[in-house]
N, C-alpha and C positions, 0 to 999 in steps of 0.2 A: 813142870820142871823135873831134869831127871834124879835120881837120889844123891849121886854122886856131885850136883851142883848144890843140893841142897844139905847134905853135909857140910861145904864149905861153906855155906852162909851159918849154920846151925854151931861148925866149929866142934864137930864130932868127926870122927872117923866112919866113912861110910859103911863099916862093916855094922858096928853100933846103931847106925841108922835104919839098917834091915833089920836087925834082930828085934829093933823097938817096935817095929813093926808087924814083924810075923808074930810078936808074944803076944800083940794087939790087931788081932782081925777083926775083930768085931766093932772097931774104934775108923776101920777103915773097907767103907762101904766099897762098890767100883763105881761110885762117881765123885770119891774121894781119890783114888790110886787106882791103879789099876799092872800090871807086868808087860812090859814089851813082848812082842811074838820073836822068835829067835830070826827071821826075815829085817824085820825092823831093827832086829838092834845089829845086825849085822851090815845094815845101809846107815848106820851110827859110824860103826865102827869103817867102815871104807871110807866114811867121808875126811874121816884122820887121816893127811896125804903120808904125813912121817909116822909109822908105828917105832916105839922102840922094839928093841929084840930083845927076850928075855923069858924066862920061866916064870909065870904067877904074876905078868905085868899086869895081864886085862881080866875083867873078871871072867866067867867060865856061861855064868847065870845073865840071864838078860836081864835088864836093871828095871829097876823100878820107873814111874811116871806118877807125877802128882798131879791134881787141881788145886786150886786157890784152897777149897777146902781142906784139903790134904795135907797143904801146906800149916795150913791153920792148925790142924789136929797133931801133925808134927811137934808141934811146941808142946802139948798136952803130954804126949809120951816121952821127950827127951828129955834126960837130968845134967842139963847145963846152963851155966849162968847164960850162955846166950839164947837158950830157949826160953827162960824167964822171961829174960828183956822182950825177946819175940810177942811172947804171951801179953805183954804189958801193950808194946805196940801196936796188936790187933785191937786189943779191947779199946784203949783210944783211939784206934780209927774208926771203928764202929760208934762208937759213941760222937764222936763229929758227923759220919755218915746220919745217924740219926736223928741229929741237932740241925741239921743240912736239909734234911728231907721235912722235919716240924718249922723250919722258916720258908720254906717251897709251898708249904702245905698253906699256911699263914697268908703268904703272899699269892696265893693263888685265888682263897679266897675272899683275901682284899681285891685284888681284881674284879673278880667276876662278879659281884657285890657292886664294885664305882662302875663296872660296865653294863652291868644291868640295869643303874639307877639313869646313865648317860640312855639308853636303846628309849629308857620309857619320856626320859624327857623329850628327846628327840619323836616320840611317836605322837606326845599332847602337843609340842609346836608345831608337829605335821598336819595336824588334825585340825588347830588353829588355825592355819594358815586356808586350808581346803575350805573349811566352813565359811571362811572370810570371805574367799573368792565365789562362792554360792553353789563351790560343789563337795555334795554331800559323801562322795562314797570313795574309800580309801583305793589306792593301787593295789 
């Protein structure tokens, strides 16, 4: 996401959203954010059919870009009640993400457990059934 959408979900002013940033490099690795090339944000900005006209409309700097992680770390550096919430947000998604992934886990190896107990019964009535008919040696 680029910075200027992600101010508006955060409920800061984007200029605030860089500066959180740039005070915090080391919080934002490049596979957390990374800077548009001035090519790309210039095919951003064409793709806007209507510019308005004006002095200091658009920014000057090519914008930022986040990952999910980025976004995540965003919440860490901004001081707003909607970062809070964000912050609170992640943390109970991760925490289902992980209560999700211990009942996957669970249930997987109930499976492979009744499925394994199912192959061998199937292989003793295989084997019954072979012996019965007078021959001895499995497929």
């Amino acid at each position: 996401m680029l910075a200027a959408d992600l101010a508006d979900l955060y409920l800061v002013p984007t200029k605030v959203l860089n500066q959180a940033v740039r005070r915090n490099p080391d919080r934002f690795p490049p596979d957390f954010m990374f800077q548009l090339s001035r090519e790309e944000a210039s095919v951003l900005r064409s793709q806007t059919v209507t510019l308005e006209k004006g002095r200091g409309r658009y920014p000057k700097y090519a914008p930022f870009a986040f990952t999910e992680h980025g976004v995540a770390m965003l919440s860490s550096v901004l001081n707003s009640d909607r970062a809070v919430q964000m912050k609170i947000l992640i943390i109970r998604a991760l925490v289902k993400l992980r209560k999700c992934w211990q009942r996957t886990r669970i249930w997987r190896a109930r499976w492979q457990t009744s499925n394994g107990s199912r192959r061998a019964t199937a292989n003793i009535s295989r084997q019954s059934t072979l012996s019965s008919n007078g021959s001895s040696s499995l497929p």
